[in-house]
C-alpha positions in Angstrom: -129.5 37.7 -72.0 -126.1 38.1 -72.9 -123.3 37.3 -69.8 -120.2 39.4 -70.2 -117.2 37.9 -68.6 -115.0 40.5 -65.7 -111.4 40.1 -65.7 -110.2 40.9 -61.6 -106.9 40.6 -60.9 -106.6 38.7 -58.4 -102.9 38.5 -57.5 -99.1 39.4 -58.6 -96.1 37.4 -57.7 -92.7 38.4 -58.4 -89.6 36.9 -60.4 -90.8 35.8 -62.8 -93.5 38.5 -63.1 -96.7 36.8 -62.9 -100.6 38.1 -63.0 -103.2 36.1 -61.8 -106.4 37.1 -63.3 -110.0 35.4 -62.8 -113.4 35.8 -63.6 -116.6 33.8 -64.1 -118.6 33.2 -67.5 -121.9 31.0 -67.6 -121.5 31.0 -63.6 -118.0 29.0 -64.0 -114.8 30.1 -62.4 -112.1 30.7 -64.8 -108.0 31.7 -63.6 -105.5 32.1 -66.1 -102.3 33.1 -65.4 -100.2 36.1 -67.3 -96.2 36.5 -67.4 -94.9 39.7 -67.9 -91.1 38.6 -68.3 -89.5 34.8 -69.4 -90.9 32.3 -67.1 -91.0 28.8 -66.5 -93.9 27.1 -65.3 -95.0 23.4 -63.9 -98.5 22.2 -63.2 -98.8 19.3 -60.5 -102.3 17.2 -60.2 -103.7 17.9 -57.4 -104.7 14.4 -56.3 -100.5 13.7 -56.5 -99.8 16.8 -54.6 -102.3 16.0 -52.1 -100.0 12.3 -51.6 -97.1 13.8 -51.6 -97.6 16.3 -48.8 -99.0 13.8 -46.5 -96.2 11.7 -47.2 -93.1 14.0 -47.2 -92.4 16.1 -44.2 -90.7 18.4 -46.3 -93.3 18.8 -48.6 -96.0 18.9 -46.3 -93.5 22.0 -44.7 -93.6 23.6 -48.0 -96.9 23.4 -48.8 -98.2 24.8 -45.5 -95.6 27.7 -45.8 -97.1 28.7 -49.2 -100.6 28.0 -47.9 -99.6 30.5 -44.6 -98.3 33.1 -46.6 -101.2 33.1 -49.4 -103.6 33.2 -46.6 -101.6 36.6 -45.0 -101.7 37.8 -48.2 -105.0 37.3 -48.7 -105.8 38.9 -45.0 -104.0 42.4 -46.1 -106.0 42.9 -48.9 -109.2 41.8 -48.2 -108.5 44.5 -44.9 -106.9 47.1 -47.4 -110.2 46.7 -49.3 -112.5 47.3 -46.8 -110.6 49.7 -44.9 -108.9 51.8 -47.3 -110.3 54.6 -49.7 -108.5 54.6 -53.3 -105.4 57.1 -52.5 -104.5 55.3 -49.4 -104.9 51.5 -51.7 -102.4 52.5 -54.0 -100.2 53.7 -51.1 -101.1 50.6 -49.5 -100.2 48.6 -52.4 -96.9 50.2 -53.4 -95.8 49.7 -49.6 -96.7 45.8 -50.1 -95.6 45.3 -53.6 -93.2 48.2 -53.8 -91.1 47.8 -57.8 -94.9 46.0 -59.0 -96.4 49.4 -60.9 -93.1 49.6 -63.0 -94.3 45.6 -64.2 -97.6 44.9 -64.0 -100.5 46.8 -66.4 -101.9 49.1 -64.2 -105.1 48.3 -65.2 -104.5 45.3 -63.4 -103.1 46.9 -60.0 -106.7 49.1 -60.6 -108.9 46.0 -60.5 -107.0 44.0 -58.0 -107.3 47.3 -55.5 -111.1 47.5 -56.9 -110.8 51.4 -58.4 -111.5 52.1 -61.5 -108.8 52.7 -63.7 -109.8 56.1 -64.6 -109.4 56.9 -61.1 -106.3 55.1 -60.7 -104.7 57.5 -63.6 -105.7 60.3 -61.8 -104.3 59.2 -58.4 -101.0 58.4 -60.4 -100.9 62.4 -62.5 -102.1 63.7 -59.0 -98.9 63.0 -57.6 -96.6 64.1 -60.4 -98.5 67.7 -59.6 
């Protein structure tokens, strides 16, 4: 039996332009992260960050802010998913990302809004009619 690994976007974060993608293979959960301009990047252990928020007030601020507004963000689109039909997703998600379909692959907006990308072309040359 051969597994074939799904790439899902999973998220999009602006300046720099970042993609997170993930997928499984072999029943493992695999993220990697895409920049679509210059960007700099810094990996923490998590063990140390873990410390450091319970021993900093500010940090412990900051990471509860990002936690917060990755969990909102989270809420919208799991709601958009199961609410939404494919027209009213990509309205959706130009209203919550608006400047993100000029930067990101648009297969990628397809498979983080779960449509197919064939129908996400044909939403996008329906509106140019």
């Amino acid at each position: 039996m051969i597994k074939t690994a799904k790439k899902l976007a999973s998220g999009f974060m602006w300046v720099p332009a970042l993609s997170r993608i993930a997928r499984t293979r072999d029943g493992v959960s695999l993220v990697s992260i895409a920049a679509t301009t210059d960007a700099l990047l810094a990996r923490i252990d998590s063990d140390l960050l873990s410390n450091r928020t319970i021993s900093s007030e500010p940090i412990r601020n900051w990471a509860n802010s990002v936690l917060r507004d990755a969990l909102s963000r989270k809420v919208d689109r799991e709601w958009c998913l199961a609410a939404l039909k494919g027209a009213e997703r990509l309205t959706w998600f130009r209203q919550a990302f608006p400047g993100y379909e000029d930067v990101f692959n648009h297969m990628l907006i397809a498979s983080f809004l779960w449509i197919a990308p064939v129908t996400m072309s044909r939403l996008r040359t329906g509106e140019k009619h």
